[in-house]
Each structure stands twice: as structure tokens, then as C-alpha cells.
C-alpha positions as CSV (number, residue, x, y, z in Angstrom):
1,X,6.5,2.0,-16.3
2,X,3.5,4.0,-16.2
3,X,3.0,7.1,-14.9
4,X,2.3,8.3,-11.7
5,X,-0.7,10.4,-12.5
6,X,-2.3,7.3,-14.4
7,X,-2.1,5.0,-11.7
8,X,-3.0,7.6,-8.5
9,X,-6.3,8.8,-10.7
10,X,-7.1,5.2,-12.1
11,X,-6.4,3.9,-8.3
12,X,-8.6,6.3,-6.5
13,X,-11.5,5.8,-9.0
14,X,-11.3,2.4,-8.1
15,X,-11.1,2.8,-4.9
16,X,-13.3,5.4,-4.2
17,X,-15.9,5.4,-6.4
18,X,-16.7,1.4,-5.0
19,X,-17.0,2.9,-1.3
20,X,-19.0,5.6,-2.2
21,X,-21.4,3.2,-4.0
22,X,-21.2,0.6,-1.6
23,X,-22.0,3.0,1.2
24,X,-25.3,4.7,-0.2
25,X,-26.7,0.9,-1.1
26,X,-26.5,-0.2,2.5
27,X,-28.1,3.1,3.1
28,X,-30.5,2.0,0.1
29,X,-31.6,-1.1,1.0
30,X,-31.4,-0.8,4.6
31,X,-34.9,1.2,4.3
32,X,-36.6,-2.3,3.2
33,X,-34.4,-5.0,4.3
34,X,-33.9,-6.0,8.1
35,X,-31.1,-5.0,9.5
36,X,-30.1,-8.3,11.0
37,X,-29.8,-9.9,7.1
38,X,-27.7,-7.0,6.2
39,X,-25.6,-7.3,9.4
40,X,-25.1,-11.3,8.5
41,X,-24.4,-10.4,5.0
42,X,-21.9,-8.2,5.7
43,X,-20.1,-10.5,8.5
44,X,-19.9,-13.1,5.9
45,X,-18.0,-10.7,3.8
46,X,-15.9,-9.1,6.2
47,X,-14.7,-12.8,7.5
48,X,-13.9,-13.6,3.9
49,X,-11.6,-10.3,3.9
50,X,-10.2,-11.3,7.1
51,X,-9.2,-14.6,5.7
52,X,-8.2,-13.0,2.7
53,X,-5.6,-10.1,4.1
54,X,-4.1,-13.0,6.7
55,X,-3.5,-14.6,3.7
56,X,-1.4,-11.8,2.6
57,X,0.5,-11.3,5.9
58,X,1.8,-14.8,5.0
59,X,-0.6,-16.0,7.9
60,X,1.8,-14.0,9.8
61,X,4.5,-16.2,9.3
62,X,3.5,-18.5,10.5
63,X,5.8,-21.3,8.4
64,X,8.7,-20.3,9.6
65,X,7.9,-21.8,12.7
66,X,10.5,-19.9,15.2
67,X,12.9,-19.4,12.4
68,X,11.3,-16.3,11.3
69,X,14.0,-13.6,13.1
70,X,12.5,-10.0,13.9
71,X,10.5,-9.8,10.7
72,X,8.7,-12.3,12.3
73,X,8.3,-10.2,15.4
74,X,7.0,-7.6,14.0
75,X,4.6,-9.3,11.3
76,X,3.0,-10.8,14.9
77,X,3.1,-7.5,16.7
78,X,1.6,-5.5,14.1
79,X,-1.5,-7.8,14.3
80,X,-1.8,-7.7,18.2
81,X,-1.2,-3.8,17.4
82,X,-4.1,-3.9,15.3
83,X,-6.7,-5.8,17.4
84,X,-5.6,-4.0,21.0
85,X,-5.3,-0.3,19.5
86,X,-9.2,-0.8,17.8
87,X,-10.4,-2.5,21.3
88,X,-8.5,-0.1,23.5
89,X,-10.2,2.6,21.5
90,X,-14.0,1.3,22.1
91,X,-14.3,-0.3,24.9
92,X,-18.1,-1.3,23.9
93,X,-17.0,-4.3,21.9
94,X,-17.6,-6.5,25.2
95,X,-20.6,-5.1,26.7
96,X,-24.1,-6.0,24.4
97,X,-25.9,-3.4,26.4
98,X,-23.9,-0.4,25.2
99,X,-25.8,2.7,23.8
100,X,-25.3,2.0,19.8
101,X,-26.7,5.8,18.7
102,X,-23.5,7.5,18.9
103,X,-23.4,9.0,15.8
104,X,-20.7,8.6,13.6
105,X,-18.0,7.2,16.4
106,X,-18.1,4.1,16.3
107,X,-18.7,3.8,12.4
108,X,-15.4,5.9,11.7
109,X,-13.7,3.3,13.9
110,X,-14.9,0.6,11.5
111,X,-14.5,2.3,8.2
112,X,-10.4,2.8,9.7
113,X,-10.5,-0.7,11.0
114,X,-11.7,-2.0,7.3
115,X,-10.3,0.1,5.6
116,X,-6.7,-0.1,6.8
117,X,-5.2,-2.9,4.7
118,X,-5.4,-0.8,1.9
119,X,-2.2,0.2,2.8
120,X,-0.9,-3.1,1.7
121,X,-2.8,-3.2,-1.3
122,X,-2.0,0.7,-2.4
123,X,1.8,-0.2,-1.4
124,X,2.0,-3.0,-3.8
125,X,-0.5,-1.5,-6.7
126,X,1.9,1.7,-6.2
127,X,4.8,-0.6,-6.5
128,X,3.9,-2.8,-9.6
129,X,2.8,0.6,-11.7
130,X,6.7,1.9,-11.2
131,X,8.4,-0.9,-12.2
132,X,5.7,-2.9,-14.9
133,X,7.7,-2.8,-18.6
134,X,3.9,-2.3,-20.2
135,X,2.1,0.9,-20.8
136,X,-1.1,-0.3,-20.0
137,X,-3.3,-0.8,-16.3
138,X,-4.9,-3.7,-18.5
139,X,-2.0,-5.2,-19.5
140,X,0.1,-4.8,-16.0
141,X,-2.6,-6.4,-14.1
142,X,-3.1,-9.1,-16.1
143,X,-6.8,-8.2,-18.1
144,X,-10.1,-6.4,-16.9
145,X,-11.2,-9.0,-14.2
146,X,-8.5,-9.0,-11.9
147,X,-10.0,-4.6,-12.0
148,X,-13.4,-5.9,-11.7
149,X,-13.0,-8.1,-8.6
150,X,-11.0,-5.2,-7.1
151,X,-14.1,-2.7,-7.5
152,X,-16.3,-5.8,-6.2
153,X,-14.1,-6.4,-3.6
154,X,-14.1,-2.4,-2.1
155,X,-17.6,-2.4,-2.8
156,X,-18.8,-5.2,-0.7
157,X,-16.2,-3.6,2.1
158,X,-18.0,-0.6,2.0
159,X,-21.2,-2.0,1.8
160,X,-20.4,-3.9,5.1
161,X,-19.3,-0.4,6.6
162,X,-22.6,0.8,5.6
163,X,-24.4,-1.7,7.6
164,X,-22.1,-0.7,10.5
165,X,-23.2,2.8,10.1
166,X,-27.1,1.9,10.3
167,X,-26.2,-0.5,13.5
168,X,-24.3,2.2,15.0
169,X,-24.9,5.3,14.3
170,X,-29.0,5.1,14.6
171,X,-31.7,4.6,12.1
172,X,-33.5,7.8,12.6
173,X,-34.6,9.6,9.7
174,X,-32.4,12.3,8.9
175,X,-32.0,15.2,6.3
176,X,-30.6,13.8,3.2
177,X,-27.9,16.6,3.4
178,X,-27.2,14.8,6.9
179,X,-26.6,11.4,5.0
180,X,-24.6,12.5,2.4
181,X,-22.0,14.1,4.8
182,X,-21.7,10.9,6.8
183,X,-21.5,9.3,3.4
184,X,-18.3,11.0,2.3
185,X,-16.6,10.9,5.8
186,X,-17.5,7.7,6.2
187,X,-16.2,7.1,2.3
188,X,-12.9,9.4,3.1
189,X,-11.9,7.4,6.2
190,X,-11.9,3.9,4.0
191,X,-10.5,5.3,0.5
192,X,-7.3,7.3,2.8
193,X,-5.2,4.6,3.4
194,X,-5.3,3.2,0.2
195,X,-4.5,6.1,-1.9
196,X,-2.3,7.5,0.4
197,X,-0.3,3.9,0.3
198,X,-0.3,3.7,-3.4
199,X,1.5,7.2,-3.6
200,X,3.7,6.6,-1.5
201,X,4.2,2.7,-2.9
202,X,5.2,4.5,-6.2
203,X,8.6,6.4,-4.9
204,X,9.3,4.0,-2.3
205,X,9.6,0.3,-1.8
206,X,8.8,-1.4,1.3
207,X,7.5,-4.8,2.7
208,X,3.8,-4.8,2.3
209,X,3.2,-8.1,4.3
210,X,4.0,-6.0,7.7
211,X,0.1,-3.4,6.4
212,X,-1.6,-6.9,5.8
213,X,-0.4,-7.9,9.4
214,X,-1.9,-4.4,10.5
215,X,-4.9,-4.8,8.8
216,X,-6.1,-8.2,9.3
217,X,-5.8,-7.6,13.5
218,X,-8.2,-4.7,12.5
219,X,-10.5,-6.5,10.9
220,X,-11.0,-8.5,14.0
221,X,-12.2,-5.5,15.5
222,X,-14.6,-5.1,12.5
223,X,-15.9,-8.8,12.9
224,X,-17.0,-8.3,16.7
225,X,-18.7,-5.2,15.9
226,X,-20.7,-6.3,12.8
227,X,-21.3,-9.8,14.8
228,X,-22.6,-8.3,18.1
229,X,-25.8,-6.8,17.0
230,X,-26.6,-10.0,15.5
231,X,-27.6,-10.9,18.9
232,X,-29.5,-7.8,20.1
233,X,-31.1,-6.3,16.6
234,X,-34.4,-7.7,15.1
235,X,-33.7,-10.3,12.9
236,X,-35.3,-13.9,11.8
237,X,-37.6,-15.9,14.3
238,X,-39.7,-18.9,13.5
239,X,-38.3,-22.4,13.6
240,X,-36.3,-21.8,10.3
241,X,-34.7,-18.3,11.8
242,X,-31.3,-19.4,12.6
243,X,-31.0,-21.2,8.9
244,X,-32.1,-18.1,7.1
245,X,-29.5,-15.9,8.5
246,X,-27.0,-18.7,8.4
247,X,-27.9,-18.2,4.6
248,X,-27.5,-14.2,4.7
249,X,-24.1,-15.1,6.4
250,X,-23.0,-17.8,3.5
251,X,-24.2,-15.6,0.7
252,X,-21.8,-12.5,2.3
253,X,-18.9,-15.1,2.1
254,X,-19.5,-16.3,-1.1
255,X,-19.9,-12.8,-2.8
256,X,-16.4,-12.2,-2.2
257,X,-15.3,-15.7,-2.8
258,X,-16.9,-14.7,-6.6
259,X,-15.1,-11.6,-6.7
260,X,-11.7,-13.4,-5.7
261,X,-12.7,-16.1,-8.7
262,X,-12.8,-13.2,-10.8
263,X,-9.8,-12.0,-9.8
264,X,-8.0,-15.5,-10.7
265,X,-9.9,-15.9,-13.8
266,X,-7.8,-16.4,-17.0
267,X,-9.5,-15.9,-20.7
């Protein structure tokens, strides 16, 4: 088993450190880059995590067929829970001539809505640390790349929720101070459910697949938002346009498909 003060500190390093990063690069290279590449980038990668945390809500039981009882119910309630509580809450997702510079709203909303399968992955990191026979974070998770595509993984999320931020929030140049604050909100709203899931993942076992139902409704909420300024911002024009942000949108998805090879990778 390993300790609970090895696995919170080792988690939230992980976990936060890869938003924080992820966060101040969209900030980075949003100052040179259009915003509509970095908004089809980041698309591409949130699909890939939508795919990804349906995946781990057993496609939301979908096998079963109508065998499935009440864990079945609720597997398919939490992700209509997830995708009517985010829309109920902004009501802008529908209507493309909505004011976007609304501060840090709407980007809060997104760094929950991303952010809130972590409680699925904390729950089962938390879970595997109390009950692993090894010593070791290395040796537990099976070797260093299944850590590195974790980091990858949060900080490709984060840099998706950065892109939000300059969609939604406004680009207008403010104080660095300004920034930095938005930064670490913005980073605290992500990193939360994670950390708080792995603690509580440590002391107590429960069924992780019911978070992943949670979260992947969320994320649906995330994909609208990231995929409707595609259609208002500045972005590619000229005959090739559509393929070069098609190519944005591919090179988001595979990013994480190379992190998720990582993950599987066996020396």
C-alpha cells in the first residue's frame, strides 16, 4: 500500500502542475496564433476526451442492452444530469449572437465541465494507491509512461480550457496580475475534483463508472462551447480554409491519441 501523503502530493503535482502549464501556454501562444486554430485544436482534443471518459462509463452501459437494472439507470441519468445541469446553467450555448466578454463566467463553467471526470480518475488513482502490494507510484502504475500521458493528458485539457478563456472571457489586454488570478481560479476549478476524488478514493470505495457517466455529459457542454466560435471568430479563409482548420482539428485529436499510446506503451 502506499501512503496516503505519497499519492495526495504525487497526485496533485500531476494534476496541477499540467493545468497550470497548460493554461498560461494558451495564454502564450494565443498572442501570435489565431484564435480559430487554437479553438479547432482544442475541439479536437476535447472530442478525444469525450470519447475517451464514455469509454470509461462503459459507454454507459450500453451492452447490457435492457438488462442493465438501476445501475444502468443511473449510469444514463448521470449523463443527461451532466449535459442539462451545464446547459440549464448558460443558456448561450444556442444563440451565436451572445455577448462572449463576460469575464470569467463562462470559462469557470468550462474548466467544471472539463474538469469534472477527474472525479473518476482521482476515485480510482485514490483506490489502486490503498490497496497496490508495491511501494512504489512507478511500480503500481505500471512504469513512467502511463505518468507521462497522464500529465500530457491534463495538460492538453487545460490547454483547451485556456482557449475557452480567450474565446470567452475577451482578449483585451490586461494587467499580468489580472491574468495570473484568472490563471489559478481558472487552474483551481479543474485540479478540485480530482484531488478531492483521489482523497476521498483512498478511505472509501465506490463505483467510479457512475463520475465518468457525469463527466462525459459535461464534456458535451465543453464541445458546444469550444465548437461555436469556430463559426463566428476569425479564422482561415481562402479556398484551402476549411482544410487547414480541419488539420488544426485532427492534430488536437491526435495529440491525445499520442498521449493515450503512451499510456499503453509497454518497454
Amino acid at each position: 500500500m502506499l501512503s496516503f501523503a505519497e499519492s495526495f502530493f504525487a497526485w496533485l503535482a500531476a494534476t496541477g502542475i499540467s493545468a497550470i502549464a497548460g493554461l498560461i501556454v494558451a495564454l502564450a501562444v494565443g498572442k501570435y496564433l489565431k484564435l480559430g486554430y487554437l479553438l479547432a485544436f482544442s475541439l479536437g482534443v476535447i472530442l478525444w476526451v469525450f470519447t475517451d471518459v464514455i469509454d470509461n462509463a462503459a459507454k454507459l452501459d450500453v451492452e447490457a442492452s435492457f438488462s442493465g437494472g438501476w445501475e444502468q439507470v443511473i449510469i444514463v441519468v448521470l449523463f443527461a444530469l451532466g449535459v442539462l445541469l451545464f446547459l440549464s446553467l448558460d443558456r448561450s450555448v444556442f444563440s451565436p449572437g451572445a455577448p462572449t466578454n463576460l469575464g470569467l463566467t463562462i470559462p469557470l463553467l468550462v474548466a467544471i465541465a472539463i474538469g469534472i471526470h477527474g472525479l473518476g480518475e482521482g476515485g480510482a488513482f485514490g483506490e489502486v494507491s490503498s490497496i497496490t502490494p508495491f511501494s512504489s507510484l512507478v511500480l503500481t502504475f505500471g512504469g513512467e509512461a502511463p505518468g507521462a500521458a497522464y500529465v500530457i493528458h491534463k495538460f492538453l485539457e487545460s490547454l483547451a480550457l485556456g482557449t475557452g478563456y480567450l474565446a470567452f472571457s475577451g482578449r483585451q489586454p490586461v494587467g499580468t496580475t489580472k491574468r495570473l488570478g484568472d490563471v489559478a481560479m481558472l487552474g483551481f476549478a479543474f485540479v478540485v475534483p480530482s484531488v478531492a476524488a483521489m482523497a476521498a478514493g483512498y478511505y472509501i470505495e465506490y463505483n467510479v463508472v457512475y463520475f465518468y457517466a457525469l463527466g462525459s455529459g459535461a464534456l458535451l457542454y465543453a464541445i458546444l462551447k469550444l465548437a461555436g466560435p469556430l463559426f463566428t471568430t476569425q479564422r482561415a479563409s481562402g479556398s484551402n480554409g476549411s482544410l487547414i482548420m480541419g488539420a488544426w482539428l485532427l492534430a488536437g485529436l491526435l495529440s491525445v491519441y499520442l498521449a493515450a499510446l503512451l499510456h499503453s506503451y509497454v518497454p
